[in-house]
LUMGU-14804 format. One record per residue (C-alpha): x, y, z. Coordinates in pm, whole numbers. Each point is the difference from the previous one (the first is absolute). Layout:
BEGIN
atom east X | north Y | up Z
...
// end
This chain:
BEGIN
atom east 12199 | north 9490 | up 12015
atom east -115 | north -276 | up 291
atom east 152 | north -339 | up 9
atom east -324 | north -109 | up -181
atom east -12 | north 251 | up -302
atom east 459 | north -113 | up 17
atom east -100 | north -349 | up -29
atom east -239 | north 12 | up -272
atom east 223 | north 206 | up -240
atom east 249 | north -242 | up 66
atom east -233 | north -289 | up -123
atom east -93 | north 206 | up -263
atom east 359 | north 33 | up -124
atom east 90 | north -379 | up 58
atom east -301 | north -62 | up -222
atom east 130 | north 228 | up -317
atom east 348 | north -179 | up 69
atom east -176 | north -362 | up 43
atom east -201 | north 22 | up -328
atom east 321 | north 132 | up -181
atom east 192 | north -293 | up 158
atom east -331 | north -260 | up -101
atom east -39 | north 127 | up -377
atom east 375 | north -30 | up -19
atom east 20 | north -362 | up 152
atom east -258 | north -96 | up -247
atom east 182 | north 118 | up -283
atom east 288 | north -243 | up 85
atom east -274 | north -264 | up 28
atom east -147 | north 42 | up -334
atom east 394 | north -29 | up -112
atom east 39 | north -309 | up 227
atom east -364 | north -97 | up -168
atom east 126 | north 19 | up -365
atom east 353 | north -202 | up 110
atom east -247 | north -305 | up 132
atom east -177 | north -41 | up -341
atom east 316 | north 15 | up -210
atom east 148 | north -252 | up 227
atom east -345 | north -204 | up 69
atom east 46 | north 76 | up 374
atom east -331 | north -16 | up 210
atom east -100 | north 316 | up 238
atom east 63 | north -176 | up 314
atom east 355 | north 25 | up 162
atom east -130 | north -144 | up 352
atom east 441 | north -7 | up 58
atom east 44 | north 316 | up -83
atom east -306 | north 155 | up 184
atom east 107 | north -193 | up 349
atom east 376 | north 192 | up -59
atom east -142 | north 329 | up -94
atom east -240 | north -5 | up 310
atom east 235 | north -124 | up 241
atom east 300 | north 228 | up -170
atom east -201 | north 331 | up 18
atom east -147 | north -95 | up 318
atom east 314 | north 99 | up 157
atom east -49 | north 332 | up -53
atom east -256 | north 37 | up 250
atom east 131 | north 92 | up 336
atom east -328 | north 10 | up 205
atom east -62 | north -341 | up 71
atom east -371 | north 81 | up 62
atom east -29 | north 89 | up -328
atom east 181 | north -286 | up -182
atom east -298 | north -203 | up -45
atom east -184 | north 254 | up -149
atom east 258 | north 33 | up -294
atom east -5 | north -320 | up -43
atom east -352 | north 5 | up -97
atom east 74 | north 311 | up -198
atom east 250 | north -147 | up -211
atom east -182 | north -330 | up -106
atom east -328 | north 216 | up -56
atom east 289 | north 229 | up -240
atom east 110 | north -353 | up -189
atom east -316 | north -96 | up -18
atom east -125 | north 291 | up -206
atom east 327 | north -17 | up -166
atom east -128 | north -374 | up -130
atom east -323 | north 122 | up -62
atom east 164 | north 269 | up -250
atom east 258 | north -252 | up -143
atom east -308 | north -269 | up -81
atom east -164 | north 344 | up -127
atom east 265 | north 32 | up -244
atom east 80 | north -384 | up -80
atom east -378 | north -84 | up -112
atom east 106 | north 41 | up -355
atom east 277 | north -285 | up 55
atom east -115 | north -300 | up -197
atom east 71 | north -328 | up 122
atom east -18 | north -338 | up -219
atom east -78 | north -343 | up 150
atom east -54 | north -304 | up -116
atom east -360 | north -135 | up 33
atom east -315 | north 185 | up 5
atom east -148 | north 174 | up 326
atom east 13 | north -189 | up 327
atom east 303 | north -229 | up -83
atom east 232 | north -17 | up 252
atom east 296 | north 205 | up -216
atom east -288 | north 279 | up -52
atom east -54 | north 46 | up 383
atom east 393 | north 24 | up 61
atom east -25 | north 280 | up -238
atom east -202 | north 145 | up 213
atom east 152 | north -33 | up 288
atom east 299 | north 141 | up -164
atom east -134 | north 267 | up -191
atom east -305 | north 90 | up 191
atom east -283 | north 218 | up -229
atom east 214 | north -37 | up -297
atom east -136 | north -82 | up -384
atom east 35 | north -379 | up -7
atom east 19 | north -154 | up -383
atom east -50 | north -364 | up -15
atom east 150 | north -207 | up -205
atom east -34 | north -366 | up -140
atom east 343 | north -138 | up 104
atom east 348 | north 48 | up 140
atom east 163 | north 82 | up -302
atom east -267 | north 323 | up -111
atom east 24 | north 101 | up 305
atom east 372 | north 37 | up 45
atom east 13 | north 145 | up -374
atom east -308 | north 266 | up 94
atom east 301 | north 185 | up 224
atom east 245 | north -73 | up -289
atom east -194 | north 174 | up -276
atom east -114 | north 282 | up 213
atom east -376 | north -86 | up 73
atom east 43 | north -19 | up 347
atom east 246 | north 136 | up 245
atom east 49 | north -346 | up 264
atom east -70 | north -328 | up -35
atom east -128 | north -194 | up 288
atom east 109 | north -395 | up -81
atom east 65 | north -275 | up 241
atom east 374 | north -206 | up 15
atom east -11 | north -259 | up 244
atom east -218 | north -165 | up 210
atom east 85 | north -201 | up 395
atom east -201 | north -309 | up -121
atom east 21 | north -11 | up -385
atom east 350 | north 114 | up -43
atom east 150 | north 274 | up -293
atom east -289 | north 153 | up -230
atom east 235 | north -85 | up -303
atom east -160 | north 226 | up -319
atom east 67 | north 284 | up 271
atom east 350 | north -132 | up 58
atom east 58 | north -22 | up -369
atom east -170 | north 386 | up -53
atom east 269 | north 144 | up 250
atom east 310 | north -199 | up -166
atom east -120 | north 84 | up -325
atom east -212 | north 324 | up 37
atom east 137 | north 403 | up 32
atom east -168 | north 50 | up 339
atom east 47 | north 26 | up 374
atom east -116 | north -156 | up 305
atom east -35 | north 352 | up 256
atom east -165 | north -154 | up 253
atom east -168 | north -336 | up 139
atom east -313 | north -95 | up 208
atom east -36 | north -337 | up 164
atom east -360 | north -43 | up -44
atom east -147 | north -283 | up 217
atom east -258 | north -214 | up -227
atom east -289 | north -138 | up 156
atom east -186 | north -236 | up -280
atom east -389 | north -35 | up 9
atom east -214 | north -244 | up -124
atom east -308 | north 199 | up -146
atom east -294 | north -80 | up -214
atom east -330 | north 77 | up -113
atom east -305 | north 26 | up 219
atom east -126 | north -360 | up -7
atom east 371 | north -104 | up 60
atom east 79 | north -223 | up 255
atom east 383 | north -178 | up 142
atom east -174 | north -321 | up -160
atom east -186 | north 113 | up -258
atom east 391 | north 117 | up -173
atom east 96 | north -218 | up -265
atom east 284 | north 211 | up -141
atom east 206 | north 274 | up 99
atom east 116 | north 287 | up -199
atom east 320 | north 198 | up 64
atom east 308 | north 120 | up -158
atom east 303 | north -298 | up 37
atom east 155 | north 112 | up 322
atom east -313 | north 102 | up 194
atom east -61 | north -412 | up -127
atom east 355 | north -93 | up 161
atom east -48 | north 198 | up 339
atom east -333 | north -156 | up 74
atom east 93 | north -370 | up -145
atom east -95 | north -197 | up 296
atom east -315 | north 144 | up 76
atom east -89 | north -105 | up -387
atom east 140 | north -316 | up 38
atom east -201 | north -40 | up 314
atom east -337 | north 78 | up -140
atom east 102 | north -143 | up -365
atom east -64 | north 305 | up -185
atom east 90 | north -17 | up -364
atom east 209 | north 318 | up -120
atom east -37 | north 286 | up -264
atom east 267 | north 170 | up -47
atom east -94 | north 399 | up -83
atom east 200 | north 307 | up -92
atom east -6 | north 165 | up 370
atom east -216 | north -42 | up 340
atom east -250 | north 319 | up -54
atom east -57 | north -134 | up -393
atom east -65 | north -324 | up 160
atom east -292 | north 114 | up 252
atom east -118 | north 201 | up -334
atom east -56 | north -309 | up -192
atom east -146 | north -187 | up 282
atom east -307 | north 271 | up 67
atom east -36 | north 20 | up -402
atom east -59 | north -398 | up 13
atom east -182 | north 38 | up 315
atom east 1 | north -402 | up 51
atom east 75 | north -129 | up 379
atom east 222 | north -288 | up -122
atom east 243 | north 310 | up -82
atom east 212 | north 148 | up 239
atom east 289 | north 280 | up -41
atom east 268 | north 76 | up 281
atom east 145 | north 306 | up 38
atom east -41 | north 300 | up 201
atom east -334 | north 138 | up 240
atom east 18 | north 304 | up -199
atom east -52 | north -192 | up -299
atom east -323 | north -139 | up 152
atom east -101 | north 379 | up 107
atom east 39 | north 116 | up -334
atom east -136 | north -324 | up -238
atom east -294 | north -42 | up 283
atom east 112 | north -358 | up 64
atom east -72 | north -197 | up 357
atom east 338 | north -93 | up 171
atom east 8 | north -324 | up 65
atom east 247 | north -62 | up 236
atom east 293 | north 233 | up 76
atom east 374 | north -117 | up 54
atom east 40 | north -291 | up -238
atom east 347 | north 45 | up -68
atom east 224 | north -263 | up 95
atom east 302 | north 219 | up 172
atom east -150 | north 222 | up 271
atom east 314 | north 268 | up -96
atom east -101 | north 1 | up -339
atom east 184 | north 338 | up -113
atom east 8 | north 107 | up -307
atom east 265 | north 265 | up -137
atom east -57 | north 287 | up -240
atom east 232 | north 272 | up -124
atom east -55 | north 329 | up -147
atom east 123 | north 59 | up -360
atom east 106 | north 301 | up -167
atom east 247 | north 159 | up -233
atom east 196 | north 181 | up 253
atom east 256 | north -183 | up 257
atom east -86 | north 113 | up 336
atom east 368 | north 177 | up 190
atom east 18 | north -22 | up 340
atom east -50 | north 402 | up 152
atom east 290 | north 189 | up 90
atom east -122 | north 55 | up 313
atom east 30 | north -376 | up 73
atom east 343 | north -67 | up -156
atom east 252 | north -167 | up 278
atom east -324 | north -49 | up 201
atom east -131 | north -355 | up 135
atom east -261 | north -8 | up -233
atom east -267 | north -342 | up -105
atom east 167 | north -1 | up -353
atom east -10 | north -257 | up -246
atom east 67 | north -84 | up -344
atom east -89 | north -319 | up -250
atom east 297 | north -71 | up -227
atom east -38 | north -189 | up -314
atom east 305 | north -195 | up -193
atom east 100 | north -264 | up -279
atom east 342 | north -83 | up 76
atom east 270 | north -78 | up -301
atom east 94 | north -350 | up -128
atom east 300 | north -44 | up 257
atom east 83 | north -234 | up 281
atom east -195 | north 72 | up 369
atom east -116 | north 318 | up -172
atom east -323 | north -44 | up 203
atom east 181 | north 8 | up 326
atom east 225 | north 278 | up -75
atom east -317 | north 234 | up -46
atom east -134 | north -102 | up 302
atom east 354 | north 15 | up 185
atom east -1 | north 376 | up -92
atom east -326 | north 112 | up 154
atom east 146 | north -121 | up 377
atom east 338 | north 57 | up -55
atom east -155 | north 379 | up -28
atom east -219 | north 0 | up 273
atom east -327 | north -66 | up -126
atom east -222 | north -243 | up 188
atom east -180 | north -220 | up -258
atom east -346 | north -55 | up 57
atom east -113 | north -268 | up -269
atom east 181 | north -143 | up -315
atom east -200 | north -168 | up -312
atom east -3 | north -121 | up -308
atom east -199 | north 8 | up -301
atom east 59 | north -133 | up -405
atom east 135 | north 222 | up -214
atom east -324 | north -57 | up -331
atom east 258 | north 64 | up -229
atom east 309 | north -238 | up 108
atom east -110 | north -354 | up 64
atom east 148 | north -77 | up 329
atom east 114 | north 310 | up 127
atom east -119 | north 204 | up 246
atom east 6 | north 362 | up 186
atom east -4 | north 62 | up 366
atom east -129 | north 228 | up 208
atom east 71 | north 96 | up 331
atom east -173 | north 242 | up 272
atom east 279 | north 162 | up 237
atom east -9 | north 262 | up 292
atom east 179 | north 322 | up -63
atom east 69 | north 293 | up -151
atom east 64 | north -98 | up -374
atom east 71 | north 384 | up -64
atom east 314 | north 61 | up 219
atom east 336 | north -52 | up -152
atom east 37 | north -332 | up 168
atom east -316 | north -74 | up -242
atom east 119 | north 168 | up -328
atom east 395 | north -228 | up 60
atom east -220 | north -321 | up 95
atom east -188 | north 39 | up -324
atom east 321 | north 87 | up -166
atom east 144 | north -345 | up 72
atom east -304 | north -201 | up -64
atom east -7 | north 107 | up -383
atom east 360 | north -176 | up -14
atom east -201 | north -338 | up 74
atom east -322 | north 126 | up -140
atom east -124 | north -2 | up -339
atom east -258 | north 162 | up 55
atom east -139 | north 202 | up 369
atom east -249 | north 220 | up 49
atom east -84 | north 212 | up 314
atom east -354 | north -111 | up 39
atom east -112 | north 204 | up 264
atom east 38 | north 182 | up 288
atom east -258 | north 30 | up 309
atom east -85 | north 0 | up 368
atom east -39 | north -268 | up 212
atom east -359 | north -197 | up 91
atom east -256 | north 253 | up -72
atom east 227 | north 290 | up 82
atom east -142 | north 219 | up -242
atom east 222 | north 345 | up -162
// end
């Protein structure tokens, strides 16, 4: 046998081994696939991908042909994706709004060629995961301009589920209208009550009256139905796309960083890998907590998180509906809630606490699992 007919059956054999090695690496991803519905997690792990890449490249000890792995292994993770999205398009995803509000494009984003279920409010939507209908819930918290989304607030406090992961999706609000529509021809603007708040001095400086509507996307609906230029929505250019209304003029809200934040919700708490555990990971976690009827019980809670390490991000408040006057906090820290230093912080907190709940646990800025 020549070097030629030597290097060929080599190939050859490398190829059997290869497709062994590729059926069997997909197998794990269909397992990994099934883990990121039950815990709402989206395909994506952009973290992960850089460390597997960079960990595996390491392997290679011809320098010439580094580069080339490199490309081999993000074409691999690609098809990998692919094959998990394969697999996740029966995960249903609720939202509040109807198609081409802002909370039903996060969805996507998050759960990309998933079954989307809309739904007419916060509170349906939140309860759709509860009762089984659908697997995730897509809802938005907070918001840089308007503040605390507080029905969503009140959902997580009250509600079964758990926040597995968080997008900061940047809102852009549009001012759209039917055909004959015109910046001066707008008499009133239609838009759900904080799409109203973020763009408040551009109404006040054109002296638009205000509807207040269910979402954005039902919004633009209504205004094509009524097809009357003194009508205007605001919401989102895909809105427009979809409801075949003229944009008016684009970037109308008043805050330039006009971020708003949505979390995943599901039934399962997300854990943080094994693989990761002692590791410098993005970790955080959103605590939630009525303290008992006792003197600086308040600052006692909070004393606890730092004197266990935990850098708090935010602390808030909200009413408690049921007791006039009182109120539950909740706070968004950095950390591993899951480590024993966790488990003993939450320990002591419940000696303050009347109630505390472990609202979540995630990565960091669009860091997704």
């Amino acid at each position: 046998m020549n070097n030629l007919e030597q290097a060929r059956s080599n190939i050859n054999r490398i190829d059997r081994e290869m497709a062994a090695l590729f059926e069997e690496r997909f197998k794990c991803s269909h397992v990994i696939a099934d883990f990121k519905m039950q815990n709402g997690l989206s395909v994506k792990d952009e973290k992960r991908e850089q460390e597997l890449i960079a960990k595996n490249s390491e392997y290679i000890s011809d320098a010439k042909i580094g580069d080339y792995y490199v490309q081999f292994m993000k074409k691999v993770i690609d098809l990998s994706c692919d094959y998990q999205t394969y697999l996740m398009k029966g995960l249903k995803v609720a939202y509040s709004g109807v198609e081409g509000c802002f909370a039903h494009i996060a969805a996507r984003r998050m759960f990309p060629k998933s079954t989307f279920c809309a739904y007419p409010d916060f509170k349906s939507a939140y309860q759709s995961v509860e009762k089984g209908e659908c697997d995730v819930a897509v809802l938005p918290f907070e918001n840089s301009y308007a503040g605390e989304v507080g029905t969503v607030l009140d959902l997580i406090y009250s509600g079964s589920l758990y926040i597995n992961q968080v997008l900061n999706f940047e809102v852009e609000q549009t001012l759209m209208g039917c055909e004959n529509a015109t910046v001066d021809s707008v008499k009133t603007v239609v838009s759900h009550p904080q799409a109203l708040e973020q763009c408040a001095e551009y109404i006040s400086l054109h002296g638009y009256e205000q509807v207040t509507y269910s979402n954005t996307a039902a919004a633009a609906k209504m205004v094509k139905e009524k097809n009357d230029p003194s009508f205007a929505a605001i919401t989102s250019k895909e809105a427009a796309e979809i409801y075949g209304l003229k944009i008016l003029e684009t970037k109308i809200n008043t805050s330039n960083s006009n971020t708003t934040r949505f979390g995943a919700f599901t039934k399962v708490q997300r854990k943080l890998s094994a693989s990761k555990k002692g590791q410098e990971v993005d970790d955080r976690f959103m605590l939630m907590f009525a303290v008992k009827n006792e003197p600086n019980a308040v600052s006692k809670a909070i004393s606890i998180i730092g004197q266990n390490g935990y850098n708090m991000i935010s602390l808030k408040s909200r009413p408690l509906k049921e007791n006039m006057w009182d109120y539950y906090f909740y706070v968004e820290c950095e950390g591993d809630i899951s480590s024993e230093k966790g488990g003993a912080m939450l320990k002591q907190m419940e000696e303050v606490c009347g109630k505390i709940k472990l609202a979540g646990t995630y990565l960091g800025p669009n860091q997704f699992n």
